[in-house]
N, C-alpha and C positions, 0 to 999 in steps of 0.2 A: 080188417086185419086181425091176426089171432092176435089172444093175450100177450102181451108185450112185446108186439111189434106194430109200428105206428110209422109213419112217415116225417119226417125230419124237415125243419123249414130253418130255411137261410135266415139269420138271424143280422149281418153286420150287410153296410152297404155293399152295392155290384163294383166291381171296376168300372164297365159301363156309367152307372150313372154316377160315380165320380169324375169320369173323363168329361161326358157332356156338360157337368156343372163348372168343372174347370176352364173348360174354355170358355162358355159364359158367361166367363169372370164373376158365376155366383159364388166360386169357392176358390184362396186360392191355394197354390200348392205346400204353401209354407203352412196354413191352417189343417192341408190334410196331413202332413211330415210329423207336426206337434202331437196332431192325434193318434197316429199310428206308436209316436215315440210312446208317450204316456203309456197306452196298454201295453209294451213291450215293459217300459220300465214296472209297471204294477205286478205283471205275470210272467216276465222272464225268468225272475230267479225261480221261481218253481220248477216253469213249462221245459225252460233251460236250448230253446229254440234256437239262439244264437249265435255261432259259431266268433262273426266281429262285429261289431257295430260300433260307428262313432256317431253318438250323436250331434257334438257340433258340426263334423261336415257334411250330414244328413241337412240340417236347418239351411247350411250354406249353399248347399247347391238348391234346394228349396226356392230357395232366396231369387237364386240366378234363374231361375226356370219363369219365376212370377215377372222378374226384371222382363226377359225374352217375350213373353204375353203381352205388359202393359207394352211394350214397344212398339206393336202391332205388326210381327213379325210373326212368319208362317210357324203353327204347332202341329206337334203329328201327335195320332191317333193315343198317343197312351200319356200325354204331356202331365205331369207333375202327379202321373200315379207311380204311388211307392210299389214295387218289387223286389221282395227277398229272392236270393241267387245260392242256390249250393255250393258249400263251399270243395264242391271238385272242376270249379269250374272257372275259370282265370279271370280276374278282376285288376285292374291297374289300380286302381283306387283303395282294394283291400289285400289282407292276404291270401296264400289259395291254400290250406295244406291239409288235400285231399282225407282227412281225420285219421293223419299218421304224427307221431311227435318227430317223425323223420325228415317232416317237410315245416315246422313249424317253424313260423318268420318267413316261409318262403313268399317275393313281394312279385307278381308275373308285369314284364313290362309294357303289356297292352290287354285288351281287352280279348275276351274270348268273341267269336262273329257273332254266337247268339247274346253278349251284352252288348256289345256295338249297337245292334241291331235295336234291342230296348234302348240305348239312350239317344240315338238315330230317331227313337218314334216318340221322345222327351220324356220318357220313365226315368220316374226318380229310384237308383239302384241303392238301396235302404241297409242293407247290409247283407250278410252271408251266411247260410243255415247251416247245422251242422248236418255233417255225413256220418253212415256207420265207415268204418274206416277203409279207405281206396273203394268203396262203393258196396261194399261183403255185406258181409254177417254181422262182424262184431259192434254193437251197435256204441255211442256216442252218448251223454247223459240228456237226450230230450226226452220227454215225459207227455204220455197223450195228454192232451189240454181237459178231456172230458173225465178220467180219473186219472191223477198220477200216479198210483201204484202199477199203469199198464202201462204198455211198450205203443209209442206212436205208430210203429210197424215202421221199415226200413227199406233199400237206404237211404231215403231222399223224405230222413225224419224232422228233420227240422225244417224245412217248405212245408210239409204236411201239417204239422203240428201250429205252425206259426197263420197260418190261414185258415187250420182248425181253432183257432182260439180267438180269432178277430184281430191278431196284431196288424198283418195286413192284409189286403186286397188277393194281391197276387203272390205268386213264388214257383221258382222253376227250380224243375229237377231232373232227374235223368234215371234209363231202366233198361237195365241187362238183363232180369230174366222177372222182378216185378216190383222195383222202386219207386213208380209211383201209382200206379193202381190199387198196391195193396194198401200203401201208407194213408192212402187220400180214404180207401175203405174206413178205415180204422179212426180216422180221424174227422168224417165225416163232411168231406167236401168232395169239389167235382175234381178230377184229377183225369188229365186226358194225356193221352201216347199217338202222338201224330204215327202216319206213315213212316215207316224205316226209309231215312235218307229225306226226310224232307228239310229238315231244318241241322242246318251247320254244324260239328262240333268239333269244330277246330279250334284248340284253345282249353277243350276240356279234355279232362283223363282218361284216356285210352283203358278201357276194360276188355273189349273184347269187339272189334272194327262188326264184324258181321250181327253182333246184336245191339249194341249201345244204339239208343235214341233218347233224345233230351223230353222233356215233360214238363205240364204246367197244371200248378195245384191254384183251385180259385172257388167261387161261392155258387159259378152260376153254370150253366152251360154257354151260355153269351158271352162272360167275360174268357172263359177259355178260349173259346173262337176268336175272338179281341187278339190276345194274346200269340197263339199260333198263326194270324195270320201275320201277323210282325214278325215274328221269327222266319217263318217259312220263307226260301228261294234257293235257288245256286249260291253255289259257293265255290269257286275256281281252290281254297286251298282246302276243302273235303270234296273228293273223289265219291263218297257216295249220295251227292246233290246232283242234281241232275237239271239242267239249262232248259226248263219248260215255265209257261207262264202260271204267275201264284195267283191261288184262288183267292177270294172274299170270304172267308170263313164264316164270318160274323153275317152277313148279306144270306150264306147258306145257312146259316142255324137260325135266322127269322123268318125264313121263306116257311110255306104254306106246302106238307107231300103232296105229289098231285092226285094221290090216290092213300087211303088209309094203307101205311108200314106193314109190312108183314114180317115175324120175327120168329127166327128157329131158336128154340130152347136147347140150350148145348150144357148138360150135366159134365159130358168130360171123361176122361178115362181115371180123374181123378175124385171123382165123386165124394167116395169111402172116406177123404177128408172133413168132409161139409158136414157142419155140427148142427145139432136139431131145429136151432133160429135160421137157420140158413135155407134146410130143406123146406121148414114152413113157409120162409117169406115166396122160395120159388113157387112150391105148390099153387100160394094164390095168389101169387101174380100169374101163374100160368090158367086159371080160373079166371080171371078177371078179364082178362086177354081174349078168351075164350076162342073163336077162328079166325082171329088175329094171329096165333102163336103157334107151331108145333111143336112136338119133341122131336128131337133131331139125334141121332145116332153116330157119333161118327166111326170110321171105319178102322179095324184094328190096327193100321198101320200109326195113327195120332199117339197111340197109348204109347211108343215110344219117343214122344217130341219132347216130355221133361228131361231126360236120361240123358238125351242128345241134345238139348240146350244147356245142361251142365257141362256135358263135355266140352261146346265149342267155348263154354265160358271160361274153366279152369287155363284149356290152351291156352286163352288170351290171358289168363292170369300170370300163367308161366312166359308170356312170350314178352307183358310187358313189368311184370313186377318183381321179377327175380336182379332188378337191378336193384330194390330196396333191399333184398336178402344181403346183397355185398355190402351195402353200405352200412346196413349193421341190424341181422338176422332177429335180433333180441327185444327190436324194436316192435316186432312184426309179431303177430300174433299166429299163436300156434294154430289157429283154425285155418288162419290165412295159411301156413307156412304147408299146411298139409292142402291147401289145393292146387297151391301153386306146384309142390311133388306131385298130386294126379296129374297135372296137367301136360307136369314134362314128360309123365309117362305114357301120354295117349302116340298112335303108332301115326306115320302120315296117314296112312289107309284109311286107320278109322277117323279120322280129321276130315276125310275127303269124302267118307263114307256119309257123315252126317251132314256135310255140304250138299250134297247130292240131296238126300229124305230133307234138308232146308226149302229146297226147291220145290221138291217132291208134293208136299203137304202145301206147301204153299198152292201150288197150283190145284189141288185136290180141291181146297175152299172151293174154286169159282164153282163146283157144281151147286153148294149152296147158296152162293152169294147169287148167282143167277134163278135162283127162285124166291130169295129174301132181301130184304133191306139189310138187316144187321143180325148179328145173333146176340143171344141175351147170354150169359152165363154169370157165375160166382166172381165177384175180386177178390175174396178173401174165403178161408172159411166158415167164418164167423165172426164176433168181435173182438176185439183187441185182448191176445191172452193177456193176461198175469204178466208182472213183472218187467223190466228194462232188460232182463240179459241177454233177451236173443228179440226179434223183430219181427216171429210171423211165419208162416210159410208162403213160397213163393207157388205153392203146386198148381194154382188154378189162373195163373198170369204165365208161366213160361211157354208155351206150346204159342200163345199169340205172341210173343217178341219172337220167337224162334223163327214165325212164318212171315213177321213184318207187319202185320196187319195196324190199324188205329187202333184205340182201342180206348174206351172212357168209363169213368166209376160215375155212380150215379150215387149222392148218399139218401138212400129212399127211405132208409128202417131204423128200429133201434130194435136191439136185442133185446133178453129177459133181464139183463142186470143193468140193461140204459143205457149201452154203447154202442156208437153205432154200426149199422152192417150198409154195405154198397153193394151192388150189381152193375158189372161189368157188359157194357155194350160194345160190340167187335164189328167193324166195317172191312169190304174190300179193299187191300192197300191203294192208293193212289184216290179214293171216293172220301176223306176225312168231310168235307161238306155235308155227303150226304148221311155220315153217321152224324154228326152234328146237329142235324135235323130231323132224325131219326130219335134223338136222345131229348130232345126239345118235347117231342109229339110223346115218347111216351110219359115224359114227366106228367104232361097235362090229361093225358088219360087215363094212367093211374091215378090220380087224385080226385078225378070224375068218380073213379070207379067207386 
């Protein structure tokens, strides 16, 4: 690797082999609950991850999870691993309030289907991360864990930051146009975007129905797979799940390609953002790769898919968040209050125009995806800028929520100043296995390299 970029190694245990030593009964979940608390108590108030957290009913339900084990009653797949939850996301056990002082105290009376669903598989749900506020811009005070003068990147910065820094294992968040690809970038963990519509969100904050997909920030490629296959199925009260049977995630991200991956290098119509650690790292990864890799072009019609996933975003801004304007405009931050006015001001036409190039581009992939495995591109454009006041740009993540696709950070590098940079690997929507296993192979071939 050139001068100051080096490959990054997972440092705290896997979920994985926390799970297996759990049920084991080499460990039990009350001694992982303690440890997880300690580093949160040591490095919270810095990192500032937190949005709620109680530690006594964190130990208590601990308690009850190790009870349920020695009983020798059936455990599922994720039993007494802690998982941090975005706080846009419904919790009966905590508060939800979306990172508005609008919503603050608000107490949701059930669980959202993607927490059901973790304490269904006996995750210990450990407390609730902070949001930039209703999921935007305006960021929250978490602090990347690796310097806290930078911005963990947004919005789903307190999952990121809280798994960047060892507090826990796992942590789910969610991404409108790049909440967790970019955050995970930044903060130097795996951070994966299942297929649009695969896992439930019913229960969490409506941003915008045609791009919102829930996400999971973790150490490994393994433990994400873990994780989205718990999440993932139908859901009869989200319409856009679909009644097909759920894969093995984890089963596909330790399988064996049946043939060496082949991976199109996708720079992007956004290039001109990628800062110089960036365009090095691709260079020689794409060197290293050597007729493994090409560059891949995509066709002028892509270069408008940022433009038109802000717009279908603002819509949904305006369609679901102008009820906070009535309730008291003052509360709401002027960045938000002005996208929420573009959005009222988009025409149906054009609403239905960018529905339409949704589809459009989506389908355009398969020409690539029928000759490659995955495409490699940028998650970020470099490393975590300067500062908490803003989170990042989202320019090199919207065009893949736009079209649906998976889509995973890999944290492979560190920049010139020691922070880290990821690379984003994009599969065909509905193939999340086979990107998974795609993401697997390249870690270990880069590191040969």
């Amino acid at each position: 690797m050139a001068a100051g970029v080096g490959l990054r190694k997972v440092s705290i245990p896997s979920a994985v082999e926390i799970a297996e030593r759990l049920a084991a009964g080499a460990l039990s979940a009350r001694e992982v609950a303690d440890s997880c608390l300690e580093r949160i108590g040591a490095r919270d108030g810095e990192v500032r991850a937190f949005a709620h957290l109680d530690p006594a009913q964190v130990r208590a339900e601990a308690d009850a999870l190790d009870r349920h084990r020695k009983a020798g009653r059936p455990i599922g797949p994720l039993h007494g691993v802690p998982v941090a939850v975005k706080d846009i996301i419904d919790t009966a056990t905590y508060p939800t309030e979306n990172g508005s002082p609008l919503d603050a105290g608000r107490r949701p009376r059930q669980d959202a289907t993607l927490v059901a669903r973790l304490r269904a598989a006996g995750a210990l749900v450990i407390g609730k991360t902070v949001t930039t506020e209703f999921a935007y811009y305006r960021p929250g005070p978490t602090r990347n864990p690796h310097n806290l003068a930078h911005t963990p990147g947004g919005s789903s910065q307190g999952s990121a930051a809280a798994v960047g820094d060892g507090m826990v294992p796992l942590a789910i968040g969610s991404q409108t146009a790049g909440s967790v690809i970019r955050p995970a970038s930044f903060c130097g963990v795996v951070g994966y975007k299942p297929t649009y519509g695969m896992v439930s969100l019913a229960g969490v904050l409506s941003i915008c129905e045609p791009l919102d997909t829930a996400g999971v920030f973790a150490t490994t490629v393994e433990d994400a797979a873990l994780v989205g296959t718990v999440l993932a199925g139908y859901d009869a009260a989200d319409p856009r799940t679909r009644p097909v049977a759920r894969a093995d995630l984890l089963a596909a991200a330790r399988s064996e390609p049946p043939a060496a991956p082949r991976l199109a290098i996708v720079r992007g119509p956004t290039w001109d953002a990628a800062e110089p650690d960036l365009v090095g790292l691709i260079d020689e990864i794409a060197e290293a790769l050597g007729d493994e890799a090409d560059a891949v072009d995509l066709p002028a019609p892509y270069d408008d898919a940022f433009a038109l996933q802000q717009r279908l975003m603002k819509v949904g801004f305006a369609r679901h968040l102008t009820r906070y304007l009535e309730r008291g405009a003052d509360a709401v931050s002027e960045l938000m209050r002005a996208a929420i006015a573009e959005g009222a001001a988009v025409t149906a036409v054009d609403y239905l125009a960018a529905r339409d190039m949704q589809t459009a581009l989506a389908v355009g992939l398969d020409r690539v995806f029928d000759r490659y495995d995955a495409i490699l591109t940028p998650a970020a454009p470099g490393e975590a800028p300067a500062g908490i006041e803003a989170t990042g740009s989202p320019v090199f993540n919207a065009l893949w929520t736009f079209v649906g696709t998976p889509a995973i950070t890999l944290p492979l590098a560190t920049g010139s100043t020691g922070l880290p940079i990821g690379l984003q690997l994009v599969g065909r929507p509905g193939e999340d296995g086979r990107l998974l296993r795609t993401a697997r192979w390249l870690q270990r071939r880069l590191a040969e390299a």
